[in-house]
Every structure is written in structure tokens, then in C-alpha cells.
C-alpha positions as CSV (number, residue, x, y, z in Angstrom):
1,X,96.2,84.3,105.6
2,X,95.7,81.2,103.2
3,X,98.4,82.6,101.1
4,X,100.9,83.2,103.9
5,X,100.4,79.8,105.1
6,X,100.6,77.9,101.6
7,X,103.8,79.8,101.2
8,X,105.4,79.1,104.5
9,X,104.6,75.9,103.6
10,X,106.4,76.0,100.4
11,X,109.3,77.4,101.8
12,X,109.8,74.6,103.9
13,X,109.6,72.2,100.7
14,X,111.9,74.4,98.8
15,X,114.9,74.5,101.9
16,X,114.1,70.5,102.3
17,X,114.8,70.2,98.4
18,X,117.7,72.1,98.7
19,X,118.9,70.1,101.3
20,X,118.4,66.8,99.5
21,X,120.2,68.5,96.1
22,X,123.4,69.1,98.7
23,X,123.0,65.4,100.1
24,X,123.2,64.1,96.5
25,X,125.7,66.4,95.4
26,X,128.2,65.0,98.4
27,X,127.7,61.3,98.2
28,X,124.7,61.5,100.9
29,X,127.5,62.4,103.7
30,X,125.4,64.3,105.0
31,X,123.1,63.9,108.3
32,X,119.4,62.5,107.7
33,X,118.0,65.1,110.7
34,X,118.9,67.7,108.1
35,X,116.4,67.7,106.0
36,X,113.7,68.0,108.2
37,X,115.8,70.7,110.2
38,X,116.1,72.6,107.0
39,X,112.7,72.9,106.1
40,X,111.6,73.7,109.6
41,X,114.2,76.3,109.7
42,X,112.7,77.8,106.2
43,X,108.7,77.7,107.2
44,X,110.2,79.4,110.3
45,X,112.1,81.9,108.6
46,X,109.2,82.6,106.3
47,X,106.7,83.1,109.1
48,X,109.1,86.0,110.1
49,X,109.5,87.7,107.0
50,X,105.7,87.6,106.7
51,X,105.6,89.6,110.4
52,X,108.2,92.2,109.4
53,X,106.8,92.5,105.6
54,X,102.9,92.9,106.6
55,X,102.8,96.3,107.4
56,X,104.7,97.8,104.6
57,X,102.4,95.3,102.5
58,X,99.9,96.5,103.9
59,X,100.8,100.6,103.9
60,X,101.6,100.5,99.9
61,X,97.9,99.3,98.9
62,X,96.4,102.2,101.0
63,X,94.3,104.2,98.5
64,X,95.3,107.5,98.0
65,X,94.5,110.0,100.4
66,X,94.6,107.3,103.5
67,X,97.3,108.8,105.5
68,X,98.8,106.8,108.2
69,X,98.2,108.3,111.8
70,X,99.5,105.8,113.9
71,X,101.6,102.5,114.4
72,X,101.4,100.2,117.2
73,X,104.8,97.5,117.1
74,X,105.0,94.9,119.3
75,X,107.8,92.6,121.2
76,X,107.0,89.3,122.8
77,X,108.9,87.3,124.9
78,X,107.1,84.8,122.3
79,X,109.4,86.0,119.8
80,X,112.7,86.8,121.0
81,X,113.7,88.1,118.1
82,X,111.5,91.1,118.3
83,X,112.8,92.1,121.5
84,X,116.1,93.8,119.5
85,X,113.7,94.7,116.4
86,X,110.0,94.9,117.2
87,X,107.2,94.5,114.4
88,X,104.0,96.7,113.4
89,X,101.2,94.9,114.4
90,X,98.3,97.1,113.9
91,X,98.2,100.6,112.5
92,X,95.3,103.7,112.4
93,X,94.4,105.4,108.8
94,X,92.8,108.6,108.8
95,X,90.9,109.2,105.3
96,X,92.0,113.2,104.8
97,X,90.6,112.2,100.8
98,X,87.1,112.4,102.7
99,X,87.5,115.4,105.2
100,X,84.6,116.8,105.7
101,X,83.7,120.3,107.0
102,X,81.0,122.6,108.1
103,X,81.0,126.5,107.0
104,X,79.2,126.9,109.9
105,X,81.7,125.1,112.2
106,X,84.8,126.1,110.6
107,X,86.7,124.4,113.7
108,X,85.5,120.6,113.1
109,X,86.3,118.3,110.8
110,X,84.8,114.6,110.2
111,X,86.9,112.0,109.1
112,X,87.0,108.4,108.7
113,X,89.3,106.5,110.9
114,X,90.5,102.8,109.7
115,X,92.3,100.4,112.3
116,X,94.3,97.4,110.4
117,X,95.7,94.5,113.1
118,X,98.0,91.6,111.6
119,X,95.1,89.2,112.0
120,X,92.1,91.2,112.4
121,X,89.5,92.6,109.8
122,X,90.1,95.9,109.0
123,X,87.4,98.4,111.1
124,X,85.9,101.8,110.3
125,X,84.9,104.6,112.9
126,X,83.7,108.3,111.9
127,X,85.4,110.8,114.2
128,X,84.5,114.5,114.9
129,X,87.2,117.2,115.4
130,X,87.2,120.3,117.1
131,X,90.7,121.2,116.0
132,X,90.3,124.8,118.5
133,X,89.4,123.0,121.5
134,X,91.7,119.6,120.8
135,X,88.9,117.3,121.3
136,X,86.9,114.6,119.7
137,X,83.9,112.8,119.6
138,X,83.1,109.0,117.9
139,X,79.8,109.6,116.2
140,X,79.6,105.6,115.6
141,X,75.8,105.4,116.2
142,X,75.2,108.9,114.3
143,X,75.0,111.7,114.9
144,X,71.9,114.4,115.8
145,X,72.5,117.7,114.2
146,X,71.2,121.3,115.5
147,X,70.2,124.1,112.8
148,X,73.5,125.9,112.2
149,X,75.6,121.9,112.1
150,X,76.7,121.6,115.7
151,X,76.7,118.5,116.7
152,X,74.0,118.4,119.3
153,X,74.6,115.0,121.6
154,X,78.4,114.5,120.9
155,X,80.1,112.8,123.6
156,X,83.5,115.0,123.4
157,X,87.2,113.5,124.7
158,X,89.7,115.7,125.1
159,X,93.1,115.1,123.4
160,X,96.6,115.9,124.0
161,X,97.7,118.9,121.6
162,X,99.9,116.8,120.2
163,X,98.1,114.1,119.1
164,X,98.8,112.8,115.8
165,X,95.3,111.7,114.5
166,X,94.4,116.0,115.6
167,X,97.7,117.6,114.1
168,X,97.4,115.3,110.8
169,X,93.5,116.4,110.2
170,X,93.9,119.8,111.7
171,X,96.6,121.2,109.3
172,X,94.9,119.5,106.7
């Protein structure tokens, strides 16, 4: 955040330099409100690229075997300029790298989930699978485990069939 700000910054001193370059280059004909206009224009601009540019940042440092799962975009009155293209403002990871299955439960799977916001830390959650019955269970506070790996005091959710955090782990 630091670095987006310092640059925004920059690019406000960089149109504003421009600006003054022109103004010297015509004899100073042009307007003084210019300058200022210019560089607001620029931090503005900047601030927008950094919006649109942050989840594709973001995506290409994944490590590998961090899939993405889901993407949540966004438009705010706010912004008007995400009402004709909205912007990825948070996104889910699943960690298929990790996967973990029982032999004795052939039909779960354990993986990590990671959720990434624009301005938010990054946050971890374990998630239990039971790809034949299309349902899930957040074993955040651990799990107890019965003698042949059931889970014993899951709290399962169902999910729609075609959910794309099941479907991604399940064909995995």
C-alpha cells in the first residue's frame, strides 16, 4: 500500500513536470490551473490502474498449485467508471498442491482455502469435502477424528453441485 501511494504520488509530479516542460516550450501561454490539474488528473489516473492491475498482480505471484476458485468484482456509484468495467476486489484460492485425502474416506478431501481482498490481509481456512454428497465443513477450530478418519463433529453445509470451490477439488 506504501508503494501504491508513493507512486500515485509520483505520477502526479511526473504529469505536473510535463506540464511545466509544455508551458516552457510555448512561451508560458499556457493556463497556471494547469499544472495542478495535470497532476491531479495523473495521481487519479494512477489510483485506477492500481484497481484494475491488483488482481492480475496479485494472481501471477500465486505459488504454484494455488488455483483460483473464485472472483468477486465490484461497481460503485463511487467510481463511475466501474459501472461500464467493474474491478476484482477480492478473490478465493484453493491450494490443490496440498489436497489431502483419506483411504478410508475416499469421498473427502481437505484443502486450504486463501481469501485475498484489495485492502485486506490475506486469510486461511481449512475446508472438508465430501465430493459424493456435495457438502462441506470449515474445520477452523480442528477437527475430532473417529477410528477409520471420519470426521466425527463436522458441522456439514451443503453446496450447490456446481460450485466451483467443489468441482475444482473434486476432479482434482
Amino acid at each position: 500500500m506504501f508503494v501504491e501511494l508513493i507512486a500515485t504520488i509520483f505520477a502526479g509530479i511526473g504529469c505536473a513536470g510535463l506540464v511545466m516542460v509544455l508551458n516552457i516550450a510555448l512561451s508560458k501561454r499556457l493556463p497556471k490551473w494547469l499544472m495542478p490539474v495535470a497532476a491531479g488528473a495523473g495521481m487519479i489516473g494512477m489510483t485506477i490502474s492500481n484497481e484494475y492491475t491488483w488482481f492480475g498482480r496479485t494472481a501471477e505471484r500465486l505459488p504454484e498449485g494455488v488455483e483460483i476458485a473464485m472472483t468477486v468484482d465490484e461497481q460503485s456509484w463511487l467510481r463511475p467508471w466501474t459501472q461500464a468495467y467493474p474491478y476484482t476486489k477480492r478473490f478465493v484460492a484453493v491450494d490443490v498442491a496440498n489436497l489431502r485425502r483419506n483411504e478410508t474416506q475416499p469421498d473427502q478431501r481437505l484443502v486450504d482455502l486463501y481469501f485475498f481482498g484489495r485492502w485486506s490481509p490475506v486469510n486461511q481456512m481449512p475446508l472438508l469435502l465430501d465430493c459424493a454428497e456435495a457438502r462441506s465443513a470449515i474445520l477452523i477450530d480442528g477437527a475430532d477424528f473417529s477410528a477409520d478418519g471420519a470426521v466425527v463433529d463436522a458441522d456439514w453445509q451443503a453446496m450447490p453441485g456446481d460450485d466451483p470451490i467443489l468441482t475444482m477439488v473434486c476432479e482434482t
